[in-house]
C-alpha positions as CSV (number, residue, x, y, z in Angstrom):
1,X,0.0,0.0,0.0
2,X,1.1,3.3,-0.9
3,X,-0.4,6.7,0.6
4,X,0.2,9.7,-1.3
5,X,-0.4,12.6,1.4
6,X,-0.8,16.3,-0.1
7,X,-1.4,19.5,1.8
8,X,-2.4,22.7,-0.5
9,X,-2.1,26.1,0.9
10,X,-4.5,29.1,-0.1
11,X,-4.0,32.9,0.3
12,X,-5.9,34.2,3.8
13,X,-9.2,34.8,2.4
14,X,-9.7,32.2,-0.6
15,X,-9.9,28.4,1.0
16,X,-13.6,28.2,1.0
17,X,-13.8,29.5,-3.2
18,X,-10.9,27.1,-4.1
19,X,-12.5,24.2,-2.2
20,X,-15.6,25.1,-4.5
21,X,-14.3,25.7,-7.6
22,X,-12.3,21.4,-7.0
23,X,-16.0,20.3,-5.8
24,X,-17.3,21.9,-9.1
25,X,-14.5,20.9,-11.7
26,X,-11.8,19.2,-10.0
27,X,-13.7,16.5,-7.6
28,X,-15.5,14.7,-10.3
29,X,-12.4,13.8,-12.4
30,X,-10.2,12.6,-9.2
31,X,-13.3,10.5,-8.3
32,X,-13.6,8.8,-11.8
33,X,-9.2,8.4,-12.6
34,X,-8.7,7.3,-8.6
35,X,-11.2,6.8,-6.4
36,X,-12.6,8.0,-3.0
37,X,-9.8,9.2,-1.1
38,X,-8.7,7.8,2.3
39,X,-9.8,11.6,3.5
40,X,-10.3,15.2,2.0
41,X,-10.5,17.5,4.9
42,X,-9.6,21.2,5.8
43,X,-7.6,22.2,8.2
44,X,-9.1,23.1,11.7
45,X,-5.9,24.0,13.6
46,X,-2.2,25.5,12.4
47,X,-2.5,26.7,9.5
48,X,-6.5,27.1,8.6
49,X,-6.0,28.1,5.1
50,X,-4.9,25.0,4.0
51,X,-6.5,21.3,3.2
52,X,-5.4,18.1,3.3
53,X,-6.2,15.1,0.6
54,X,-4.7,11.7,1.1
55,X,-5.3,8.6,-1.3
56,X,-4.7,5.1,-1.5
57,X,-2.9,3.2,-4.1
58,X,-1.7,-0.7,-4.3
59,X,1.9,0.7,-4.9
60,X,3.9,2.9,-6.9
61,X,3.1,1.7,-10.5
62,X,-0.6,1.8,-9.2
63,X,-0.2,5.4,-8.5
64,X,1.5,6.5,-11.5
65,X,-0.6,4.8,-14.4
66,X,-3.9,6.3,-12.4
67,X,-2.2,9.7,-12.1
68,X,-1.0,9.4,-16.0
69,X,-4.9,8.7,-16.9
70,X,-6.2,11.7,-15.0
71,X,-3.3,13.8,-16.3
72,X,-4.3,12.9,-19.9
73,X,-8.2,13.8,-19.5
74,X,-9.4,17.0,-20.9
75,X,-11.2,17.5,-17.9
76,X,-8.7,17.8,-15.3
77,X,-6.3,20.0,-17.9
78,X,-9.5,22.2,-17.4
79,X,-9.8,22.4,-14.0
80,X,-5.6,23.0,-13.2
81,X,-6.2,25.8,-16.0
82,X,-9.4,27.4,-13.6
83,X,-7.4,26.8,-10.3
84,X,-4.0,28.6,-11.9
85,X,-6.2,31.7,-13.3
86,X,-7.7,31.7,-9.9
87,X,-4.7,32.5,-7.9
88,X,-6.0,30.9,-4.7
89,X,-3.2,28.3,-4.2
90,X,0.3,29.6,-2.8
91,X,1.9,26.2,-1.8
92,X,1.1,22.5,-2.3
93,X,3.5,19.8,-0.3
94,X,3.1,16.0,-1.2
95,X,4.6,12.7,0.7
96,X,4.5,9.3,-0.4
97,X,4.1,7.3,2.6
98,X,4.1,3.0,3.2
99,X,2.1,1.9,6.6
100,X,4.6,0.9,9.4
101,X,4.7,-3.1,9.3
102,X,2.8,-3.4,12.7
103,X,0.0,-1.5,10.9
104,X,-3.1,-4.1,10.4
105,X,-5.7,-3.4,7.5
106,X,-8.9,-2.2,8.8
């Protein structure tokens, strides 16, 4: 298993129009090229103008043909194009992570 762990930043201000314009154009395309994520949240504490997205993949390979599909649809082109003109986003950080061995499927 493979977790890919991103954390997006938005200027003060814009979290809640960027979060709406990736339920509008960007949510449907992640949903269709990978699936439900382990968890989409926002961020409550530290730095509140940023969100959180974390998904699941068998392993590397896994992640990389899914992310080549998405990367290839006409759709998601569209929706990086709407989220650069918007200018919300300042910083995006992403980690691969593996579960620690003790770590039991739930």
């Amino acid at each position: 298993m493979l977790y890919d762990h991103r954390t997006y930043t938005c200027r003060p201000g814009t979290i809640a129009r960027q979060m709406k314009l990736y339920e509008d154009h960007g949510w449907p395309v992640q949903l269709r090229h990978l699936g439900a994520p382990v968890l989409y949240g926002r961020v409550e504490t530290g730095d509140v103008n940023s969100y959180v997205h974390v998904w699941a993949y068998d392993d590397a390979a896994d992640r990389a043909a899914k992310r080549a599909a998405m990367a290839a649809d006409p759709d998601w082109a569209a929706y990086l194009k709407k989220s650069a003109e918007s200018g919300y986003l300042v910083s995006q950080v992403n980690t691969l992570l593996t579960p620690a061995p003790f770590l039991q499927p739930t």
